[in-house]
C-alpha positions, -999 to +999 in steps of 0.1 A: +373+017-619+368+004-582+332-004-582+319-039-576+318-061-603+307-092-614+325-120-629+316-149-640+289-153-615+306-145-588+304-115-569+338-095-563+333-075-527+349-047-516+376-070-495+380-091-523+389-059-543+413-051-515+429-084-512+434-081-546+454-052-540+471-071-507+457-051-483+445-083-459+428-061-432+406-077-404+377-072-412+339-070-398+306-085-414+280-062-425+256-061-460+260-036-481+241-027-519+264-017-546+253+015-565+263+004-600+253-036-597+220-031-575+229-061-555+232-067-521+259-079-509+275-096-478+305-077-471+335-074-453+345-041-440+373-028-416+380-034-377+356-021-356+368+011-332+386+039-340+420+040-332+424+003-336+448-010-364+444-032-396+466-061-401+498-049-418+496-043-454+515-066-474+536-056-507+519-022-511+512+012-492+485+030-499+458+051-478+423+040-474+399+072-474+366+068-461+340+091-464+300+091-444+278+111-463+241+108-480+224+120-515+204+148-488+238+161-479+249+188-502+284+193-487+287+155-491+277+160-529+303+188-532+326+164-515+320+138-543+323+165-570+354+173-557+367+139-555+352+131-590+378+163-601+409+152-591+400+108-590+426+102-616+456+115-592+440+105-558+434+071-568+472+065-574+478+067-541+448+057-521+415+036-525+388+055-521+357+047-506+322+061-502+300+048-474+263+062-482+241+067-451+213+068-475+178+045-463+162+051-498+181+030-528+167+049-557+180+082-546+213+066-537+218+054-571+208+080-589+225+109-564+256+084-574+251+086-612+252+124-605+279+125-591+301+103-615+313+082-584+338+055-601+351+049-567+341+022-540+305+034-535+283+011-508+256+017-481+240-010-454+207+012-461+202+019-427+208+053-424+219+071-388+208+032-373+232+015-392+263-003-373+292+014-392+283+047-386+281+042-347+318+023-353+333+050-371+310+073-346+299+094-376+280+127-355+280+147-385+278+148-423+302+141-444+326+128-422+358+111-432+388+094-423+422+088-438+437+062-428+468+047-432+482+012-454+487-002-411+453+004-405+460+037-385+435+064-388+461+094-401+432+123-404+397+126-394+374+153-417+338+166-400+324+187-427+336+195-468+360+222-472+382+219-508+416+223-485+403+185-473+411+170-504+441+188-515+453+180-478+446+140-483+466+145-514+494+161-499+494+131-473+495+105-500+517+121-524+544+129-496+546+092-493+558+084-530+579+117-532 
């Protein structure tokens, strides 16, 4: 699983996570709760503007998928469900990562326990005021972006259809074919 955890006191973030996995991005301060923890964290997330790159990933290559959506967003749900469906084989090839423009915790949580997200799942609580979603200039719900182990933003997704996720699958596989 890629949720947050908690080790021996110490909080793992989401960069940690990544750096764990060598993917030394530059990053971007923000708080974020974790779903499965109910802590707040300070967190690191990626470079601010679209279009602009990570650092180079060291020593592996996988995609980053990020995905805006909210527990009120039933396409985003779907989304999720989808995701949830097909995690085992997606996660070989990219870390996935839910950003939750939710305001209300409780609803967050539990629209997460629904959904049987195992995957990066984090929120600043801020809903449409929050700074990542004017970064990643998030108009519409769910919105997501693939983007690749460079830092390059390969794909951007307005809206669930099922042909999104078999197409960020073909993306990734291509790669290790």
């Amino acid at each position: 699983k890629l949720n947050y955890t908690a080790k021996g006191g110490r909080e793992q973030t989401l960069q940690n996570a990544l750096d764990k996995q060598q993917r030394p991005y530059e990053r971007i301060t923000i708080s974020a709760y974790d779903s499965l923890t109910n802590k707040l964290y300070s967190d690191t997330v990626h470079k601010a503007k679209l279009k602009q790159t990570y650092k180079k990933a060291q020593n592996t290559y996988m995609d980053v998928y990020v995905a805006f959506g909210s527990f009120a967003c039933m396409p985003c749900r779907m989304e999720n469900s989808e995701i949830a469906k097909q995690y085992e084989e997606l996660s070989k090839n990219m870390v996935i990562v839910n950003f939750s423009l939710d305001i209300n915790r409780k609803e967050w949580e539990a629209a997460a326990k629904l959904d049987k997200i195992v995957w990066y799942n984090v929120s600043d609580m801020k809903g449409s005021a929050g700074k990542i979603k004017t970064i990643y200039d998030v108009q519409a719900m769910p919105t997501s972006y693939l983007i690749d182990p460079n830092g390059l933003i390969v794909e951007r997704f307005e809206g669930y259809s099922e042909e999104n996720i078999t197409r960020i699958a073909l993306i990734a596989n291509k790669k290790t074919d």
